[in-house]
N, CA and C atoms as a LAMMPS dump frame, in Angstrom:
ITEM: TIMESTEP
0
ITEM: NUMBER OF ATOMS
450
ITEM: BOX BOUNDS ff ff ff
-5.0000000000000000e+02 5.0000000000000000e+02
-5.0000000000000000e+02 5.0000000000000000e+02
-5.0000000000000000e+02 5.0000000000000000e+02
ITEM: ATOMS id mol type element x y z
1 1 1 N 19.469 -16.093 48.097
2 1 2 C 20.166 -15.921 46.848
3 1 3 C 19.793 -17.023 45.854
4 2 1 N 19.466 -18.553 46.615
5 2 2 C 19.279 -19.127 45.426
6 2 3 C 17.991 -19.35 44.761
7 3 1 N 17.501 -18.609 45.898
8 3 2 C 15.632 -18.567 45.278
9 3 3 C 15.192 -17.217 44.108
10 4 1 N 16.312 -16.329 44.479
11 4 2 C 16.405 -15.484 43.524
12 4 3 C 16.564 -16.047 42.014
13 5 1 N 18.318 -16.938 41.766
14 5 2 C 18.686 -17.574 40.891
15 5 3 C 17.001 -18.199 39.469
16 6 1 N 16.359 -18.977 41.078
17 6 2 C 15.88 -20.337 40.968
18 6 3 C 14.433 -19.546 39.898
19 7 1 N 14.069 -17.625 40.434
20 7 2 C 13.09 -17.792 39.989
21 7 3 C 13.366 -16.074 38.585
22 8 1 N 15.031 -16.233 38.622
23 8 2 C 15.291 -16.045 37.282
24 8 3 C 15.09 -16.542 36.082
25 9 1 N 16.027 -17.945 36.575
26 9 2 C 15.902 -19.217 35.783
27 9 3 C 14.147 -19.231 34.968
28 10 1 N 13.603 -19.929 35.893
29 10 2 C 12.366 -19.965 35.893
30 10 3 C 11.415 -19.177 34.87
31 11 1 N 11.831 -17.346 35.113
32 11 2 C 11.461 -16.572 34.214
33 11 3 C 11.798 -16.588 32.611
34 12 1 N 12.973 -16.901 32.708
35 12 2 C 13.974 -16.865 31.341
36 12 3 C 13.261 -18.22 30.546
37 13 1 N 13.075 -19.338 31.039
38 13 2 C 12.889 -20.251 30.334
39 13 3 C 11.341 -20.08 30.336
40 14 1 N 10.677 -19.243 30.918
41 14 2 C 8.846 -19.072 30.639
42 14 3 C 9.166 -18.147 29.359
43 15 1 N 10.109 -16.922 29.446
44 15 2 C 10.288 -16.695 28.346
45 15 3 C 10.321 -16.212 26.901
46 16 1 N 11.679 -17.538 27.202
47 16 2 C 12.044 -18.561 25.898
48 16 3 C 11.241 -19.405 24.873
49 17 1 N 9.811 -20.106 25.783
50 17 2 C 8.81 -20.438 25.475
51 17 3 C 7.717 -20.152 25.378
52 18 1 N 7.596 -18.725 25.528
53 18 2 C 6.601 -18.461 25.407
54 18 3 C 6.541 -17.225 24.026
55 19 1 N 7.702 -17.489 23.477
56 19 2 C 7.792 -16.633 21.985
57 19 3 C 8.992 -15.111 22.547
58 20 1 N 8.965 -14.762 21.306
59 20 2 C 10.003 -13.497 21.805
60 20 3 C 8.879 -12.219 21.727
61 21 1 N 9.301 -11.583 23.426
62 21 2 C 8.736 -10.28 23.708
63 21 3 C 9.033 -9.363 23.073
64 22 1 N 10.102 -8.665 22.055
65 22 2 C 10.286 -8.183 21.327
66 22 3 C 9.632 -8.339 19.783
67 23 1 N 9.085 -9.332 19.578
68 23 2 C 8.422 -9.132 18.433
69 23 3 C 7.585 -8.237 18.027
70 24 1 N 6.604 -7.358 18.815
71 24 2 C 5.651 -6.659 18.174
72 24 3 C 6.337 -5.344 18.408
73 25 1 N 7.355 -5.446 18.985
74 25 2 C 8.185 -3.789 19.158
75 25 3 C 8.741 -4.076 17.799
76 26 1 N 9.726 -5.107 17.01
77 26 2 C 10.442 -5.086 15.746
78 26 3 C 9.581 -4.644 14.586
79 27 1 N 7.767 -5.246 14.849
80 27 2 C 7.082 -4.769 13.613
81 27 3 C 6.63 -3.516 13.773
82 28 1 N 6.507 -3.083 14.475
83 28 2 C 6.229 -1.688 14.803
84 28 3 C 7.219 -0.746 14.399
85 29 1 N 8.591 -0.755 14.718
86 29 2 C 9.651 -0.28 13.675
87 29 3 C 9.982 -0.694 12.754
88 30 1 N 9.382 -1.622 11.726
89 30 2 C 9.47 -2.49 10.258
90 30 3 C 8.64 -1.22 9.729
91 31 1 N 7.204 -1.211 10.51
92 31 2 C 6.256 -0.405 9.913
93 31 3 C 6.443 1.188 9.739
94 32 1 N 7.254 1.578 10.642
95 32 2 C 7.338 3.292 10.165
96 32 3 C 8.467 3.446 8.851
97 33 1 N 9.159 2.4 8.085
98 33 2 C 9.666 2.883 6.952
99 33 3 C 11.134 3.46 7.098
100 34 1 N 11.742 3.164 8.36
101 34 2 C 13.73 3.457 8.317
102 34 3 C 14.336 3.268 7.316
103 35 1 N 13.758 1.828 7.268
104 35 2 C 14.816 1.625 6.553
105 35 3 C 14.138 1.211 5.027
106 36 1 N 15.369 1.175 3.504
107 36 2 C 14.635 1.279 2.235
108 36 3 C 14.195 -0.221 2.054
109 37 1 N 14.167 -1.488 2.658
110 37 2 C 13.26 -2.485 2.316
111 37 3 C 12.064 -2.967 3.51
112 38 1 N 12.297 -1.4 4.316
113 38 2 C 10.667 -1.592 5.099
114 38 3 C 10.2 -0.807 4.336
115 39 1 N 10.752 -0.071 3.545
116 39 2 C 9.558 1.34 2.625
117 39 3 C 9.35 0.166 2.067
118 40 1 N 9.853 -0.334 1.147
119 40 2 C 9.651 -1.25 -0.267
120 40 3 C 8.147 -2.478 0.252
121 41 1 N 8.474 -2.651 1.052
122 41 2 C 7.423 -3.741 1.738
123 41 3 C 6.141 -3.007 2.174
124 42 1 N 6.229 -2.034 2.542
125 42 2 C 5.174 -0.889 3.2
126 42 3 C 4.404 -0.667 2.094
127 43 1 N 5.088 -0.117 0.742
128 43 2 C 4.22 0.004 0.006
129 43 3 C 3.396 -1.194 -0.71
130 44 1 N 3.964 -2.536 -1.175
131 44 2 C 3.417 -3.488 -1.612
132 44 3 C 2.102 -3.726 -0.631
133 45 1 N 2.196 -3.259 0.58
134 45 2 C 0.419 -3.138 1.625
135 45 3 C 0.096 -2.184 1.162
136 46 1 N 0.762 -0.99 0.887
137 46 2 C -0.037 0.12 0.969
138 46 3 C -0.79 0.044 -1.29
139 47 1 N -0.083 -0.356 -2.039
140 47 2 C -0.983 -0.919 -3.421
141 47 3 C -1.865 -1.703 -3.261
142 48 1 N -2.132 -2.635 -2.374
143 48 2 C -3.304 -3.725 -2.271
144 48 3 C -4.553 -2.572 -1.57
145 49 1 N -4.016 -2.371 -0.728
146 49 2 C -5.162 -1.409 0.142
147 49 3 C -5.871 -0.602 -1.115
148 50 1 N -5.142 0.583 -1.493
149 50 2 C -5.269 1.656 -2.761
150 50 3 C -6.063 0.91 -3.583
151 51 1 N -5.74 -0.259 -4.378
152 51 2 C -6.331 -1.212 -5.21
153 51 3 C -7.84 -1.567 -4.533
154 52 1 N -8.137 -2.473 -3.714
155 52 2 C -9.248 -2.424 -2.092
156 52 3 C -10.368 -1.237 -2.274
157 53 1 N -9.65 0.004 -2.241
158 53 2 C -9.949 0.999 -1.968
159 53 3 C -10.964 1.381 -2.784
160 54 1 N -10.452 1.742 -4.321
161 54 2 C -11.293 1.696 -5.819
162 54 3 C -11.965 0.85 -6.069
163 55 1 N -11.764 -0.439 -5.906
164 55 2 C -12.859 -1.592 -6.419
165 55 3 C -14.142 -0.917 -5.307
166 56 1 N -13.768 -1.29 -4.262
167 56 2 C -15.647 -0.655 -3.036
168 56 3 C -15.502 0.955 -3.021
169 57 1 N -15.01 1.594 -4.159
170 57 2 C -15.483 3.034 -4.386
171 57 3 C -15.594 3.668 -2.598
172 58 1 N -14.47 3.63 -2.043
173 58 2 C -14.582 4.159 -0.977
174 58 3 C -13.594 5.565 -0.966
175 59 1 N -14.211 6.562 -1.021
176 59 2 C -13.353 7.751 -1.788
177 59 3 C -13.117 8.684 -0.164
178 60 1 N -13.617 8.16 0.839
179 60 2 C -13.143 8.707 2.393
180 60 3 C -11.637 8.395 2.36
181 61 1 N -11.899 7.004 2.462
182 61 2 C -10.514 6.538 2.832
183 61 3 C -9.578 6.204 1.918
184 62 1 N -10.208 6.678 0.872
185 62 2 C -8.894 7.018 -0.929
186 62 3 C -8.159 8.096 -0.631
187 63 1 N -9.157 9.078 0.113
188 63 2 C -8.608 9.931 -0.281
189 63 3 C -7.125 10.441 0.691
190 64 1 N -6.771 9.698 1.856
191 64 2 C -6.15 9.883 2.489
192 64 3 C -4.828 8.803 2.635
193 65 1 N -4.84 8.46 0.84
194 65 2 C -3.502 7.972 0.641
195 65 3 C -3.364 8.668 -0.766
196 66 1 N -3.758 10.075 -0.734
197 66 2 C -3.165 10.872 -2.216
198 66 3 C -2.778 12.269 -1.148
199 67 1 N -1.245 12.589 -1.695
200 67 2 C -1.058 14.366 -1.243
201 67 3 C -2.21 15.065 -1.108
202 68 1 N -1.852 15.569 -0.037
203 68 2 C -3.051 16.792 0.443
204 68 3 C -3.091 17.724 -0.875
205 69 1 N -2.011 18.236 -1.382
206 69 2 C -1.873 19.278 -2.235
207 69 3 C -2.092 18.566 -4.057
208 70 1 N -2.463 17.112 -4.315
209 70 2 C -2.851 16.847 -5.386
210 70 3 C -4.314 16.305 -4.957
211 71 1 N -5.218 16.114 -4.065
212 71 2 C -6.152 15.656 -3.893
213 71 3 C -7.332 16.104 -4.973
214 72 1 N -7.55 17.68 -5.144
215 72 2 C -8.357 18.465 -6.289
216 72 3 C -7.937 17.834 -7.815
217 73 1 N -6.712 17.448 -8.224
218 73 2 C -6.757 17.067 -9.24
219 73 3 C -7.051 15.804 -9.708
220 74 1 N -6.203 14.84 -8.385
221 74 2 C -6.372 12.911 -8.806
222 74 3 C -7.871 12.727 -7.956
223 75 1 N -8.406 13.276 -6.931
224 75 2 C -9.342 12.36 -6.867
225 75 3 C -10.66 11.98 -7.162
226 76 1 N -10.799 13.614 -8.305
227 76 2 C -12.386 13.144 -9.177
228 76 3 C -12.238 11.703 -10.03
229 77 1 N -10.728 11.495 -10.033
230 77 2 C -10.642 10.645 -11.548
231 77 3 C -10.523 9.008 -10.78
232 78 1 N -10.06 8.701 -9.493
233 78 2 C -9.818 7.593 -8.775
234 78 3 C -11.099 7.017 -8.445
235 79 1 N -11.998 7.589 -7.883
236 79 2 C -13.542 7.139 -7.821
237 79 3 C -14.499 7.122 -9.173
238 80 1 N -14.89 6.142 -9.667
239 80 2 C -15.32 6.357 -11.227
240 80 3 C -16.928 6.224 -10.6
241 81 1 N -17.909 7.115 -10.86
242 81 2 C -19.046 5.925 -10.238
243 81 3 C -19.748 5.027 -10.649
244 82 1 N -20.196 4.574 -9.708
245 82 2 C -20.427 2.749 -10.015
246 82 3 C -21.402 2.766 -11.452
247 83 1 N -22.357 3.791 -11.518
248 83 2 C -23.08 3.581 -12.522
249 83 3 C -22.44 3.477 -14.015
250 84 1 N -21.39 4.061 -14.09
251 84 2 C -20.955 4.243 -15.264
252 84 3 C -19.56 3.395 -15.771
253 85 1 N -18.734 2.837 -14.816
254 85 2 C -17.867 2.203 -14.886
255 85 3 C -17.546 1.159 -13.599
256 86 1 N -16.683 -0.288 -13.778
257 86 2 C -16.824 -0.992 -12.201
258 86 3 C -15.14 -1.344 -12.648
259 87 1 N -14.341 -1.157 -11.88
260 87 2 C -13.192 -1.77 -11.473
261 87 3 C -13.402 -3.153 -11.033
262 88 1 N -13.051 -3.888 -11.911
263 88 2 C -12.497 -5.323 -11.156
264 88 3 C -11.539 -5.758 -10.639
265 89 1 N -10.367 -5.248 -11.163
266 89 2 C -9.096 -5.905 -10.74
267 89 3 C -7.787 -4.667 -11.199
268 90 1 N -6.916 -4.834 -9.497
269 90 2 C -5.908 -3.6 -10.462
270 90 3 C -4.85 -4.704 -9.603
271 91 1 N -4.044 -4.962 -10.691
272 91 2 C -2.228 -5.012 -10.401
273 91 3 C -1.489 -4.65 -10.646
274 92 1 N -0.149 -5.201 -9.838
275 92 2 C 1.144 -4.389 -10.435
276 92 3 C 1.978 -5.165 -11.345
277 93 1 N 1.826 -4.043 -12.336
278 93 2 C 2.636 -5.239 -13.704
279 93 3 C 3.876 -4.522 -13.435
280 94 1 N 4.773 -3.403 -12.755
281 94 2 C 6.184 -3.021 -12.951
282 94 3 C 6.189 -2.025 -11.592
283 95 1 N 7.408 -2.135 -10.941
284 95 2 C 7.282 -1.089 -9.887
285 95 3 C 8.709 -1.152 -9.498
286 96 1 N 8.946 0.462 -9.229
287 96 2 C 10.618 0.466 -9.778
288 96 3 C 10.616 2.207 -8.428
289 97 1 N 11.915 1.634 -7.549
290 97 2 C 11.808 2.185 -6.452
291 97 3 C 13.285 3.133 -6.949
292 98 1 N 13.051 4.724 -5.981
293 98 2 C 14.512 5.311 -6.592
294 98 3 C 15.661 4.737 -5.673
295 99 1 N 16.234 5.579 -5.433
296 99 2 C 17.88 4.532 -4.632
297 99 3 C 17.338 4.631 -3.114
298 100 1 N 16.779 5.324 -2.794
299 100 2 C 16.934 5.32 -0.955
300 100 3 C 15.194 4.87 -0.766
301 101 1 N 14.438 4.858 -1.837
302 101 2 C 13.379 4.077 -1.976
303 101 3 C 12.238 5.565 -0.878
304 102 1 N 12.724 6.368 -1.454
305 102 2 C 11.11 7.445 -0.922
306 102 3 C 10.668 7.415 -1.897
307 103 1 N 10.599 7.232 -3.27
308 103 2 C 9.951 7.373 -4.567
309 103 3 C 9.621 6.367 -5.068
310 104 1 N 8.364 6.315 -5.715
311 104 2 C 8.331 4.566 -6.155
312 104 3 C 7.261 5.199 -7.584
313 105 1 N 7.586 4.365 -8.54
314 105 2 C 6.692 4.411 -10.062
315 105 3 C 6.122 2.525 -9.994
316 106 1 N 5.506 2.571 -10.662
317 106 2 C 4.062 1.901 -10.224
318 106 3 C 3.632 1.877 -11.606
319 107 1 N 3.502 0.968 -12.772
320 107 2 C 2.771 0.446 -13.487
321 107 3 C 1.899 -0.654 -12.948
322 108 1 N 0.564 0.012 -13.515
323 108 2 C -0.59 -1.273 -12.936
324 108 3 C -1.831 -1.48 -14.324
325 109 1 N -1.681 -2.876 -13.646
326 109 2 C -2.713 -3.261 -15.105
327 109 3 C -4.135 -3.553 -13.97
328 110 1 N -5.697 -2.634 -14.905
329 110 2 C -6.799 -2.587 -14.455
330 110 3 C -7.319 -3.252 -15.341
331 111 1 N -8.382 -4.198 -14.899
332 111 2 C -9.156 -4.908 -15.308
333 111 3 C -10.446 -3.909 -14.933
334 112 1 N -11.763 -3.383 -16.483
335 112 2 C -12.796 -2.836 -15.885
336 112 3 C -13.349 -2.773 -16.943
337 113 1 N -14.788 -2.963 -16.744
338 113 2 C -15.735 -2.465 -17.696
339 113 3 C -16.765 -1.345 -17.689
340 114 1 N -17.481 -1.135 -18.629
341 114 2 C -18.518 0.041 -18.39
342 114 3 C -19.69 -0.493 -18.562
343 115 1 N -20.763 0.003 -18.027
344 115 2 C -22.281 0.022 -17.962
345 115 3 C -22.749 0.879 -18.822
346 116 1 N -23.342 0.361 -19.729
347 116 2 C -24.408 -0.974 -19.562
348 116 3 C -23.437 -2.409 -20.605
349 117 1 N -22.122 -2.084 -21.108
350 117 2 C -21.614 -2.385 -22.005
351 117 3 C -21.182 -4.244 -21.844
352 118 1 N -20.961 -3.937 -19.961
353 118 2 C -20.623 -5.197 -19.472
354 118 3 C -18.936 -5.788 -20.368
355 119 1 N -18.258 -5.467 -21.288
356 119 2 C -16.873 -6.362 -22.017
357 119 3 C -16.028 -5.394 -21.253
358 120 1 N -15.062 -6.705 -20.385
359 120 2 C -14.208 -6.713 -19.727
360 120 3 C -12.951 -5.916 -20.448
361 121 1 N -12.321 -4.996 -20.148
362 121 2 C -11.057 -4.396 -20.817
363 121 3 C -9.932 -3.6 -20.078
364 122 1 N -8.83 -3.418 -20.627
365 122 2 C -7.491 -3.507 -19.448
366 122 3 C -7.277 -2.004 -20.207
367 123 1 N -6.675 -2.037 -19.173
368 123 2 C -5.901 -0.059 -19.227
369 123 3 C -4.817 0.023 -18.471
370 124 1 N -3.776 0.482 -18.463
371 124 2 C -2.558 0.999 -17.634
372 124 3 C -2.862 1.708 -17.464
373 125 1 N -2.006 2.167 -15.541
374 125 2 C -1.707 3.295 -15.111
375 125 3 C -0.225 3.404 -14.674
376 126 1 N 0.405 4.213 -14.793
377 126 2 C 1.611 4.846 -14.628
378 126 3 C 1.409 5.486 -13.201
379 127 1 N 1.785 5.301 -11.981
380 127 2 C 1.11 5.827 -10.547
381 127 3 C 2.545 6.198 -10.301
382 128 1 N 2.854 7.299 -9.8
383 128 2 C 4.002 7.923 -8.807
384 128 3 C 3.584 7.855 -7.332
385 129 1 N 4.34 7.298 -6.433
386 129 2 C 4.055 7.321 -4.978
387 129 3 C 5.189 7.842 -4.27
388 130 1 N 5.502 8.775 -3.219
389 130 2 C 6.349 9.404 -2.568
390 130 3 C 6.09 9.458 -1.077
391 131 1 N 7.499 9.093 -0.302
392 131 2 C 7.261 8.561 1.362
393 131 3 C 7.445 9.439 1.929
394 132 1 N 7.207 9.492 3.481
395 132 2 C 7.187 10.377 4.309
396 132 3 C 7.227 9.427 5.347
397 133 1 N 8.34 10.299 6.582
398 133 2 C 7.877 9.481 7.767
399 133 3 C 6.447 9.516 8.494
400 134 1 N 6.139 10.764 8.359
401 134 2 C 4.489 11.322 8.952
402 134 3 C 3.451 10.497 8.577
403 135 1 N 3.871 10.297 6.968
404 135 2 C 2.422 9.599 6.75
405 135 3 C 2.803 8.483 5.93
406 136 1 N 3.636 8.127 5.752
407 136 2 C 4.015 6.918 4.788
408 136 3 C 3.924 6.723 3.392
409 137 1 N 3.592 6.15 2.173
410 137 2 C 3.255 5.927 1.279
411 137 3 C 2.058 6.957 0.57
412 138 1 N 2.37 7.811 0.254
413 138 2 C 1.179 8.462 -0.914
414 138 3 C 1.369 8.73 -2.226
415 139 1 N 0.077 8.685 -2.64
416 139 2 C 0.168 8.512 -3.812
417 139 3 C 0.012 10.668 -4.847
418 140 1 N 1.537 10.655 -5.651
419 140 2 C 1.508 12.047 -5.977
420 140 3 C 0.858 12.539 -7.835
421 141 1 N 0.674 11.168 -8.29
422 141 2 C 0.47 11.565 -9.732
423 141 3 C -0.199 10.224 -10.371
424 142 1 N -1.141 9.724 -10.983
425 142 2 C -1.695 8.767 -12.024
426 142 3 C -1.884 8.859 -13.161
427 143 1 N -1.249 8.068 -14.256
428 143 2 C -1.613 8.925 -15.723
429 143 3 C -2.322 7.037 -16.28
430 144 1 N -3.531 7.15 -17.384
431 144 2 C -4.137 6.069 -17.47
432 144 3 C -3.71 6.037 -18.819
433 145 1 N -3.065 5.083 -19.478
434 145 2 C -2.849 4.411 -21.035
435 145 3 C -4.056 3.016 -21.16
436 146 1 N -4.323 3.106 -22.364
437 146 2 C -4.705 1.54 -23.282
438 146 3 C -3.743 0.659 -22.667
439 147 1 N -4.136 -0.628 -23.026
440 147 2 C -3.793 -1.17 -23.192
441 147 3 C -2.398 -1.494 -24.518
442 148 1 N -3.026 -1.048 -25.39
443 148 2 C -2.82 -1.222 -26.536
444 148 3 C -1.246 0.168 -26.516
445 149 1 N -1.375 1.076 -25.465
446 149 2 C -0.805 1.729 -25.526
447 149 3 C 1.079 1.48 -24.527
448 150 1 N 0.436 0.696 -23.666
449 150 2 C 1.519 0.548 -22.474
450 150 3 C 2.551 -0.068 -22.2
């Protein structure tokens, strides 16, 4: 009995020190989106990626963070090609989640120029994104303003 005790003990304090075993089970349910400030956080990865995505014109794996059923319309316009236009930089200048946070609006300021023109110039986009447990974060609508306009 007390060798039992002795190599409880033993276990509990290996452990204690050796970090908590539950940690990669908690991010793993952070990551599917329960609750509305794991959506909210989910998406702030899932805009950097999207952003990622357009700058290296990678329109495989663009395309499988836009609705299946808007893909024909947003994704001639998300891939610009390189010859004619280059994305440098997209952020989020405003992003405004609805109450239970499956809906999210998304103002982003793009930094980009055109070829052969080379002068750097900013444009808004107005982006709608809508959650799902299946697939998480996609993106359902983009509308592009001026600068001058937004």
């Amino acid at each position: 009995m007390r060798q039992i005790l002795k190599i409880a003990l033993f276990s509990g304090i290996i452990m204690v020190f050796s970090g908590c075993f539950l940690a990669p089970t908690i991010s793993a349910v952070k990551e599917l989106g329960l609750s509305p400030a794991d959506r909210q956080a989910a998406l702030q990865k899932q805009l950097k990626e999207f952003n990622d995505l357009r700058y290296w014109g990678n329109k495989t794996t663009l395309s499988g963070l836009v609705l299946p059923e808007e893909k024909n319309r947003l994704l001639p316009n998300l891939i610009v090609s390189s010859e004619t236009r280059r994305l440098l930089e997209g952020k989020v200048d405003f992003l405004d989640f609805s109450p239970d946070s499956r809906q999210a609006f998304v103002r982003a300021k793009i930094k980009y120029y055109d070829v052969p023109v080379f002068i750097v110039q900013d444009r808004y986009e107005t982006q709608e994104w809508v959650f799902s447990l299946s697939d998480g974060w996609l993106l359902k609508d983009i509308k592009e303003t001026t600068a001058s306009n937004a």
